[in-house]
Chimera marker file (.cmm) of the C-alpha trace (Angstrom):
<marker_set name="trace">
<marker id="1" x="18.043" y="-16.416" z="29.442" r="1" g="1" b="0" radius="0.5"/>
<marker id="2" x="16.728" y="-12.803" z="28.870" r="1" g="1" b="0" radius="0.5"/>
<marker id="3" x="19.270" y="-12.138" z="26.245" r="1" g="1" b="0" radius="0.5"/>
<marker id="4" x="18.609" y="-15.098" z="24.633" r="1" g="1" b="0" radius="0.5"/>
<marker id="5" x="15.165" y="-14.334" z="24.090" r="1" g="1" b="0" radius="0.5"/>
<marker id="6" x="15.538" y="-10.412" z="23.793" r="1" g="1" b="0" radius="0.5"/>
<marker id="7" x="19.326" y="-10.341" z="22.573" r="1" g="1" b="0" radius="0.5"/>
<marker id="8" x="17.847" y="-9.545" z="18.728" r="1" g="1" b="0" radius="0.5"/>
<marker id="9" x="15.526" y="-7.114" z="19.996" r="1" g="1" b="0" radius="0.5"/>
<marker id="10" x="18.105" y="-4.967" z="21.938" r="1" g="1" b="0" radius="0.5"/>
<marker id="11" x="20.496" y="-4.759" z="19.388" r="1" g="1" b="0" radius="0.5"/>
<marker id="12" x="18.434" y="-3.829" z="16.761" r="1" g="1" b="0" radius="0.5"/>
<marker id="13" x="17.356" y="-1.409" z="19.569" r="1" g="1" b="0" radius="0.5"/>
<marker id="14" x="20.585" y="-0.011" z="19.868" r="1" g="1" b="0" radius="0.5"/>
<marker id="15" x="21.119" y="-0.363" z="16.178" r="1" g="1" b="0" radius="0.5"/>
<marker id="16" x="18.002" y="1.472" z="15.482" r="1" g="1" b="0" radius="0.5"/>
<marker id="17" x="19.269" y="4.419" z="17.733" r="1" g="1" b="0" radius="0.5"/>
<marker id="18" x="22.832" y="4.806" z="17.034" r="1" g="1" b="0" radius="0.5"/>
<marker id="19" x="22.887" y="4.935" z="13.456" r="1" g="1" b="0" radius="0.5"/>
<marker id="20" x="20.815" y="7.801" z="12.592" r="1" g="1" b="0" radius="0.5"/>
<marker id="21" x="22.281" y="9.800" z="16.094" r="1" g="1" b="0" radius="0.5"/>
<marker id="22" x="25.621" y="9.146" z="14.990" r="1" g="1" b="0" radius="0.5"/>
<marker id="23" x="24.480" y="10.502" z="11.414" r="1" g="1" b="0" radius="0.5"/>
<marker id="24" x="22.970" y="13.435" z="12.673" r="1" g="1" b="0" radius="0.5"/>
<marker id="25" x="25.377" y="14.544" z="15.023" r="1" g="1" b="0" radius="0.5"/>
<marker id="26" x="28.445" y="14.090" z="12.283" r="1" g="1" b="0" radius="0.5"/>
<marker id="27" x="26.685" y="16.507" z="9.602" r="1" g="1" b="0" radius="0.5"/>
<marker id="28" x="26.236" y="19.037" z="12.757" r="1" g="1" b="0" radius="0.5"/>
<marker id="29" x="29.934" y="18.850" z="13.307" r="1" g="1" b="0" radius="0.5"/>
<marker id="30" x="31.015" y="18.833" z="9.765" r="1" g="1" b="0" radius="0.5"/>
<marker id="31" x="29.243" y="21.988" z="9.501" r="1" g="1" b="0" radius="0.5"/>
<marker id="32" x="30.808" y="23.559" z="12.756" r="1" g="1" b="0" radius="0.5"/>
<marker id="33" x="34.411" y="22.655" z="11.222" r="1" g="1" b="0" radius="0.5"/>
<marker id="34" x="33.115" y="24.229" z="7.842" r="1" g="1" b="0" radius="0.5"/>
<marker id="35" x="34.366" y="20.159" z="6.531" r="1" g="1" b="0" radius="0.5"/>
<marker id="36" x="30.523" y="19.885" z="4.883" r="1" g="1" b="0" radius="0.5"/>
<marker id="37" x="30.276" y="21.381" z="1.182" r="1" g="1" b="0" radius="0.5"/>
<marker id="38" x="27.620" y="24.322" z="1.474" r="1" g="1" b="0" radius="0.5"/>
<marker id="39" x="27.714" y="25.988" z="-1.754" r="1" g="1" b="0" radius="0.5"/>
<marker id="40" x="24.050" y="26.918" z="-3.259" r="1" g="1" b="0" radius="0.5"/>
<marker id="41" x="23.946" y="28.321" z="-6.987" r="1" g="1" b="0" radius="0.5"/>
<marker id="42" x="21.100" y="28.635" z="-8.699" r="1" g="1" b="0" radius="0.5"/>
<marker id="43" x="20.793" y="25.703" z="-10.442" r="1" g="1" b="0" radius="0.5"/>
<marker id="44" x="20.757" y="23.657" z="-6.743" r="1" g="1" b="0" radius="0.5"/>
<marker id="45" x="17.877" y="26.297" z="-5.346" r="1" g="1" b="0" radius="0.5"/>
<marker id="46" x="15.642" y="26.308" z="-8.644" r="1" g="1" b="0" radius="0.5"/>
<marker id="47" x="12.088" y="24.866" z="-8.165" r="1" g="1" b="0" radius="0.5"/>
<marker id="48" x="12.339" y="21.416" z="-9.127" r="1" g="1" b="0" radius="0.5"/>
<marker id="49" x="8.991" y="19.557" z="-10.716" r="1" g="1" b="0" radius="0.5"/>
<marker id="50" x="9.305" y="16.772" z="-12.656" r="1" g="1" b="0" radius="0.5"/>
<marker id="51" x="12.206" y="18.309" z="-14.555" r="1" g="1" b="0" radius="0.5"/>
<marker id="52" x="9.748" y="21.280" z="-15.816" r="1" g="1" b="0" radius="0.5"/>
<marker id="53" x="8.928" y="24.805" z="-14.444" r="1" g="1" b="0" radius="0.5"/>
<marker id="54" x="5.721" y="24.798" z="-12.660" r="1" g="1" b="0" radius="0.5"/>
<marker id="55" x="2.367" y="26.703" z="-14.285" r="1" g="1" b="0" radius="0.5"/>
<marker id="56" x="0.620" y="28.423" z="-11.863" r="1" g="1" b="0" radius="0.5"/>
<marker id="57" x="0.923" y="28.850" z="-8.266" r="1" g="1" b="0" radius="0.5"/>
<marker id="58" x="3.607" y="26.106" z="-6.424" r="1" g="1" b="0" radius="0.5"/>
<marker id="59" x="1.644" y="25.645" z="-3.682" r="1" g="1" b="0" radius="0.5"/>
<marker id="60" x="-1.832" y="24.767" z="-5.115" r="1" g="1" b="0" radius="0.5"/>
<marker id="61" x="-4.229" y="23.193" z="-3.029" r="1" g="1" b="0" radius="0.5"/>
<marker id="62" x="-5.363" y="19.631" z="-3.627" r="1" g="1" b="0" radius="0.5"/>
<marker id="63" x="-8.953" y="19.040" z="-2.727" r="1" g="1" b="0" radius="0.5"/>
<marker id="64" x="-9.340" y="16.321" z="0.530" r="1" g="1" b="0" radius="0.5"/>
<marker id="65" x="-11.369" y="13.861" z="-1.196" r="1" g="1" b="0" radius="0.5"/>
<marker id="66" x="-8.025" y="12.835" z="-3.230" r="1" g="1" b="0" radius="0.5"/>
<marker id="67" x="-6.642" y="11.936" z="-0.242" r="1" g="1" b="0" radius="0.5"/>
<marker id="68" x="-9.440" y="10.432" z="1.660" r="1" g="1" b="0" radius="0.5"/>
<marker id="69" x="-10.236" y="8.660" z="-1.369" r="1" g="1" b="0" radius="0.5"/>
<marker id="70" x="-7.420" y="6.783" z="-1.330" r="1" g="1" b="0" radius="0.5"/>
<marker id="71" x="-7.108" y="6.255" z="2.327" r="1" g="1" b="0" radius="0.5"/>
<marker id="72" x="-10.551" y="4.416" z="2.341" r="1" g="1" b="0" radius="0.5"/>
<marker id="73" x="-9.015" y="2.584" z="-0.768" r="1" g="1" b="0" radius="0.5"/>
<marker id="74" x="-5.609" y="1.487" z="1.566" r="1" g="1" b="0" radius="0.5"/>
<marker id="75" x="-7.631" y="0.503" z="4.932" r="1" g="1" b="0" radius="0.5"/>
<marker id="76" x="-9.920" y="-1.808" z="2.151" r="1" g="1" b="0" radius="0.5"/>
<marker id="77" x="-6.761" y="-3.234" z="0.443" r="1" g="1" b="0" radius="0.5"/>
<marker id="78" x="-4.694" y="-4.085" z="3.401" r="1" g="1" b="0" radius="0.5"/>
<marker id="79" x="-7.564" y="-5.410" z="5.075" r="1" g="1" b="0" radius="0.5"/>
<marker id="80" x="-8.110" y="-7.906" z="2.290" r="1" g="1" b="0" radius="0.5"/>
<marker id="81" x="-4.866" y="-8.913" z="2.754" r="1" g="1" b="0" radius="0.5"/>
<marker id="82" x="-5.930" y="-10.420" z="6.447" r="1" g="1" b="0" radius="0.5"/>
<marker id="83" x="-7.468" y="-12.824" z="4.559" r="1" g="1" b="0" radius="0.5"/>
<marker id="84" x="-5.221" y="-14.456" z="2.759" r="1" g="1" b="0" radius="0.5"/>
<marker id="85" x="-3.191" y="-16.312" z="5.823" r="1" g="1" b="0" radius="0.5"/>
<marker id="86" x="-7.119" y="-17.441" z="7.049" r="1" g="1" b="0" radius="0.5"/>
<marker id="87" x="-7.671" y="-18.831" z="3.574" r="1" g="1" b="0" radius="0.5"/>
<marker id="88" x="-3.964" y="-20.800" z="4.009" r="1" g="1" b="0" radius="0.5"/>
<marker id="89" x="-4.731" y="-22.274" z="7.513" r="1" g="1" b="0" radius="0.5"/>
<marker id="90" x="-8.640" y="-22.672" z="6.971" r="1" g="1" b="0" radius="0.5"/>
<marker id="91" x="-8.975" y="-26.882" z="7.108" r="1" g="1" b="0" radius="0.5"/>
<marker id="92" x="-6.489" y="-26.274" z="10.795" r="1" g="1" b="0" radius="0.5"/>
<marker id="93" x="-8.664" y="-23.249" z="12.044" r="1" g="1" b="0" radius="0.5"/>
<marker id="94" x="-12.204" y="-25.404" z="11.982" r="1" g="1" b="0" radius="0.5"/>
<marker id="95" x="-15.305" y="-23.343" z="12.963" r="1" g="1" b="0" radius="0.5"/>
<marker id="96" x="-14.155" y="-21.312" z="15.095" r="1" g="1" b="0" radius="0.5"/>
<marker id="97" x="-11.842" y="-19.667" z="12.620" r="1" g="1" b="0" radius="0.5"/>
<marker id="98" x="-14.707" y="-19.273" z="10.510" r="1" g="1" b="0" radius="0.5"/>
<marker id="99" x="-17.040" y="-17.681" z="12.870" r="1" g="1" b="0" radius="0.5"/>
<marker id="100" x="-13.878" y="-14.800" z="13.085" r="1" g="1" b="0" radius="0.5"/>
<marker id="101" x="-13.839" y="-14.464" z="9.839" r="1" g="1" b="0" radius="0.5"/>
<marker id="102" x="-17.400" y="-13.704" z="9.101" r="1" g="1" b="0" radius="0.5"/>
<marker id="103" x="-17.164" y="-11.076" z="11.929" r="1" g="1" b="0" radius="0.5"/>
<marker id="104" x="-14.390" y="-9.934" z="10.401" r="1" g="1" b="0" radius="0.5"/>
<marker id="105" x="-16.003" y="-9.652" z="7.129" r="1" g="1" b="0" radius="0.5"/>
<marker id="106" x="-18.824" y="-8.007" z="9.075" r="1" g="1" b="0" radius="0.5"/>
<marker id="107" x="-17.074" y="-5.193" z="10.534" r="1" g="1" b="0" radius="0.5"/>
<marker id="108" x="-15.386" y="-5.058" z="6.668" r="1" g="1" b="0" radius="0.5"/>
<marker id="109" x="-19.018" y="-4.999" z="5.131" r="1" g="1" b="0" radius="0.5"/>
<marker id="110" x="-20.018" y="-1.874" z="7.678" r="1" g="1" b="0" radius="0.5"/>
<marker id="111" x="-17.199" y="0.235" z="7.303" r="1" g="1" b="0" radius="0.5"/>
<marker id="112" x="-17.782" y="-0.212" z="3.670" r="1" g="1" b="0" radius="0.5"/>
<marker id="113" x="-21.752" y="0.502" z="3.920" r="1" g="1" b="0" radius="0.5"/>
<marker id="114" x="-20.778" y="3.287" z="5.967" r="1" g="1" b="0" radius="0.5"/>
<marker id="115" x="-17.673" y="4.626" z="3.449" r="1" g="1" b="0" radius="0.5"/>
<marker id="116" x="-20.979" y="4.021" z="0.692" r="1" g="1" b="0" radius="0.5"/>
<marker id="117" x="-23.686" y="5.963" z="2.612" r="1" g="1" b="0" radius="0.5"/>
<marker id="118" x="-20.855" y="9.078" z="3.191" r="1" g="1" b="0" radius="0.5"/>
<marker id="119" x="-20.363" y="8.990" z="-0.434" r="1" g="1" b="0" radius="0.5"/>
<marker id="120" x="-16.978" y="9.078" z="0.193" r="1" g="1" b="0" radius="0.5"/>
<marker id="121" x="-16.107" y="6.531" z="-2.888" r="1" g="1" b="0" radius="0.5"/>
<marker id="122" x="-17.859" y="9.157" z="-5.369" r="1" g="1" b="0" radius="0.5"/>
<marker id="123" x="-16.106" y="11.789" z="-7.532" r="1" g="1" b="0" radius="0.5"/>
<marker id="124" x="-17.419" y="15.030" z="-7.296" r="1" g="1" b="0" radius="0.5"/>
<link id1="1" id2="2" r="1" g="1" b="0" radius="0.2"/>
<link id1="2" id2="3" r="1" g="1" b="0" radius="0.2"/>
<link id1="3" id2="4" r="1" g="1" b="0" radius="0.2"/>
<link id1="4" id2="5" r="1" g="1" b="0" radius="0.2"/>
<link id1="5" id2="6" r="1" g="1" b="0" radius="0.2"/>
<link id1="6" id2="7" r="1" g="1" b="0" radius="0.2"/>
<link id1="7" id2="8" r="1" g="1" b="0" radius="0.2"/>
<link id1="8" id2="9" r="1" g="1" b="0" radius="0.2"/>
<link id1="9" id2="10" r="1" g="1" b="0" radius="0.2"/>
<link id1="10" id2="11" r="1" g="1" b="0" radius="0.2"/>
<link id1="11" id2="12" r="1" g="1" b="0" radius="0.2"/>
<link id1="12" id2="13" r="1" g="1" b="0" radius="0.2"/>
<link id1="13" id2="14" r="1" g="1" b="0" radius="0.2"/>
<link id1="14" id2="15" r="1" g="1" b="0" radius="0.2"/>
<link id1="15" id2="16" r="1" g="1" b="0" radius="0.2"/>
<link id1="16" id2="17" r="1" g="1" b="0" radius="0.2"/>
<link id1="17" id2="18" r="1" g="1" b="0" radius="0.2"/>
<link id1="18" id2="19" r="1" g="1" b="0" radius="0.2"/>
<link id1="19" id2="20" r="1" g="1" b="0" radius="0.2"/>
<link id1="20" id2="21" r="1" g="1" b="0" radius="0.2"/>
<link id1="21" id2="22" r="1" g="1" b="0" radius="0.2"/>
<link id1="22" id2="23" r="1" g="1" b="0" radius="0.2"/>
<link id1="23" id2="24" r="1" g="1" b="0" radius="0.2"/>
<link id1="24" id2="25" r="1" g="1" b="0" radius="0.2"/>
<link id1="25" id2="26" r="1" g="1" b="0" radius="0.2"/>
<link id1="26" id2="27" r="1" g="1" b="0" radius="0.2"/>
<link id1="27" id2="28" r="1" g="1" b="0" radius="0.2"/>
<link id1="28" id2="29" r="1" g="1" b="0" radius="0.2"/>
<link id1="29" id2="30" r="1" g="1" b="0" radius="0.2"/>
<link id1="30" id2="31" r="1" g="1" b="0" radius="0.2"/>
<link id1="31" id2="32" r="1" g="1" b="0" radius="0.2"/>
<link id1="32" id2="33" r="1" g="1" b="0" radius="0.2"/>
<link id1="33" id2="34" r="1" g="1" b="0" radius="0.2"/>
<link id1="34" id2="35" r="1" g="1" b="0" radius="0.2"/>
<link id1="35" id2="36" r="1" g="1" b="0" radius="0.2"/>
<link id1="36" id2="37" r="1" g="1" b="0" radius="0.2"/>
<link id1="37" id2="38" r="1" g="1" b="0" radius="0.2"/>
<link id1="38" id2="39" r="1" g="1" b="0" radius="0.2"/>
<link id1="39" id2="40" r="1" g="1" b="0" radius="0.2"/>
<link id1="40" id2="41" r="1" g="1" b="0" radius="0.2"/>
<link id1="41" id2="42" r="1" g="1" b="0" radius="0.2"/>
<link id1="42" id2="43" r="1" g="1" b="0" radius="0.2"/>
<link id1="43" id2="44" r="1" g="1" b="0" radius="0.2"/>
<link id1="44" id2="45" r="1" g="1" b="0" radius="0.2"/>
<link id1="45" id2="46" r="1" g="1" b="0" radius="0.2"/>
<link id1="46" id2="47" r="1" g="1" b="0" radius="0.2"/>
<link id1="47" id2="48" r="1" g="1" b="0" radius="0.2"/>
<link id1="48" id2="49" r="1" g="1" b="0" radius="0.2"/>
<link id1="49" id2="50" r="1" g="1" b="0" radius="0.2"/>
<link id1="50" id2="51" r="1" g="1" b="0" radius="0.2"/>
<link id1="51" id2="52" r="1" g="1" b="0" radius="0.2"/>
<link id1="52" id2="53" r="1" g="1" b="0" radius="0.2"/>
<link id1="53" id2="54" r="1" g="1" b="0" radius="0.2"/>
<link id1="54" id2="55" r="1" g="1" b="0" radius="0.2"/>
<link id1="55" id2="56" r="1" g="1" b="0" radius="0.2"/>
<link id1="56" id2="57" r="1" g="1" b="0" radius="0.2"/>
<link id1="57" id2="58" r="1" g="1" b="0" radius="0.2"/>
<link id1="58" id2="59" r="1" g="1" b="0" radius="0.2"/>
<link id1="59" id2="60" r="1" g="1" b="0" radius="0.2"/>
<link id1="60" id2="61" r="1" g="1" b="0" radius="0.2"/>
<link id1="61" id2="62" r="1" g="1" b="0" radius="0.2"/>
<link id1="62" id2="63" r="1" g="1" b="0" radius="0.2"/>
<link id1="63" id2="64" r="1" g="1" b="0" radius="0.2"/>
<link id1="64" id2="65" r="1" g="1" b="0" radius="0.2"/>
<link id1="65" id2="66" r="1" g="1" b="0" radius="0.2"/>
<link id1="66" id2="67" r="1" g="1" b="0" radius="0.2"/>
<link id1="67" id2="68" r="1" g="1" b="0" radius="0.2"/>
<link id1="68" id2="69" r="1" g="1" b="0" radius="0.2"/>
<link id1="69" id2="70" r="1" g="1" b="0" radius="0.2"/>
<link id1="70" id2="71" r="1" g="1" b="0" radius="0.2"/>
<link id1="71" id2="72" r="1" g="1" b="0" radius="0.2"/>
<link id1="72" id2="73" r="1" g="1" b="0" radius="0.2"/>
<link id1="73" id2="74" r="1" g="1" b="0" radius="0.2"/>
<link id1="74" id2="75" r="1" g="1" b="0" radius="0.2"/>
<link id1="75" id2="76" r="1" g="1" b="0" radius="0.2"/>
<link id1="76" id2="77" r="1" g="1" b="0" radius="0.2"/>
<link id1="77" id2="78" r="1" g="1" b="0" radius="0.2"/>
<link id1="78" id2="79" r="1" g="1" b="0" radius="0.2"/>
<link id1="79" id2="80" r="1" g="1" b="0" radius="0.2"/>
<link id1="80" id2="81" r="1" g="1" b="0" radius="0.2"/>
<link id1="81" id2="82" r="1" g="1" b="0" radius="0.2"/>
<link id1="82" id2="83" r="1" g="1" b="0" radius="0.2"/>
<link id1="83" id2="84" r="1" g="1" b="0" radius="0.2"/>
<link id1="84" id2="85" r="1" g="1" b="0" radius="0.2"/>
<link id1="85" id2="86" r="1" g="1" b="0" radius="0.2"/>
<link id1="86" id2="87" r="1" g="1" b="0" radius="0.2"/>
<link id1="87" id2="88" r="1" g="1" b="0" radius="0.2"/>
<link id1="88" id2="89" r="1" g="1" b="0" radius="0.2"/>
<link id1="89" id2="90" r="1" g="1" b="0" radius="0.2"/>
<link id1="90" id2="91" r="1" g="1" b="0" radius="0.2"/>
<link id1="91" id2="92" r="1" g="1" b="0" radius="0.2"/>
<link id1="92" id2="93" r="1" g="1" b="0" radius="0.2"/>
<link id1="93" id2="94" r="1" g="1" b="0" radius="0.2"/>
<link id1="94" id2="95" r="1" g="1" b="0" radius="0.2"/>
<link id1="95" id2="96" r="1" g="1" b="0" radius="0.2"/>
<link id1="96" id2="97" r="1" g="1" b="0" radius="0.2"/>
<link id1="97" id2="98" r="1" g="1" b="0" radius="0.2"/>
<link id1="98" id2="99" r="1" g="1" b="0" radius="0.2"/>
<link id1="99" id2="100" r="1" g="1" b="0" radius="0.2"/>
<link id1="100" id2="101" r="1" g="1" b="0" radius="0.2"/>
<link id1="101" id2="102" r="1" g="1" b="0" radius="0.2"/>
<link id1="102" id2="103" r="1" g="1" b="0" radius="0.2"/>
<link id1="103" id2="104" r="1" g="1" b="0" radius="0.2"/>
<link id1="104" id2="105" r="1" g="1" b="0" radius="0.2"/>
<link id1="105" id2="106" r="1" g="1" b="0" radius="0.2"/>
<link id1="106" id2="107" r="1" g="1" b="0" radius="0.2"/>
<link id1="107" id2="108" r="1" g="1" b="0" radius="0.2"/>
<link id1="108" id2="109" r="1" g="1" b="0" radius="0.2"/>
<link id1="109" id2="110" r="1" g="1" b="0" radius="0.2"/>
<link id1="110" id2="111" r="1" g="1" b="0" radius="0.2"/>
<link id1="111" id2="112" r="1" g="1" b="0" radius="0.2"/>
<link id1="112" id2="113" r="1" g="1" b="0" radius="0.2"/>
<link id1="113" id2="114" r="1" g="1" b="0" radius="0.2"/>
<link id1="114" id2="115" r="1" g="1" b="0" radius="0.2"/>
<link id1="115" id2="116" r="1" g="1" b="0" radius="0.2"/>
<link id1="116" id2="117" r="1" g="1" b="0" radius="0.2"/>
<link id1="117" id2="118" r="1" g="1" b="0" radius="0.2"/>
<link id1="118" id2="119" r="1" g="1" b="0" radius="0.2"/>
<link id1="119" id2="120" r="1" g="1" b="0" radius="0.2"/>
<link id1="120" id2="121" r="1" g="1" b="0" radius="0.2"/>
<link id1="121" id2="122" r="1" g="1" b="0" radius="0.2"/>
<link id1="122" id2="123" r="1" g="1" b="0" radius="0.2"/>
<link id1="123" id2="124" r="1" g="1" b="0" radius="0.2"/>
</marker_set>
């Protein structure tokens, strides 16, 4: 009975586990029996960019509103996506699944007020 129902789960489990161990621990001992190729030349230790030498510094900074920019943009697309299996089921889920929804749209509508107010969907 509890394999039946968790059978999948452990061996995926186990799956999940074993394969990248048993990975890891064959590069370490391919390297302790010198059987891995290590052989660097220049060509494999050059800076590699989109096929071009860099200008400028390698390690420029990127200003934070790139990235939080398009955080707010994920969290509002993959929320939107929540509503597509409501919009499927909506004659099944009656008013009660409507009533969720607007909450859910709710919450939605203040984090976006809130994203608005910050200015955090504004290039400066």
């Amino acid at each position: 009975m509890f394999f039946d129902q968790f059978g999948p789960l452990l061996l995926l489990l186990f799956v999940s586990i074993v394969f990248p161990s048993t990975a890891i621990i064959a590069s370490w001992v391919f390297s302790r029996f010198r059987i891995r190729v290590d052989n660097p030349t220049a060509v494999k230790t050059a800076t590699y960019e989109s096929g071009m030498q860099t200008i400028g510094p390698t390690w420029a900074r990127f200003n934070f509103r790139y990235y939080y920019y398009a955080l707010v943009f994920v969290i509002f697309d993959i929320e939107t996506v929540f509503l597509y299996p409501w919009a499927v089921q909506l004659r099944q889920l009656s008013i009660v699944g409507l009533i969720e929804m607007v909450i859910f749209i709710a919450i939605l509508g203040v984090g976006f007020a809130y994203a608005w107010r910050k200015q955090a969907l504004e290039w400066k």
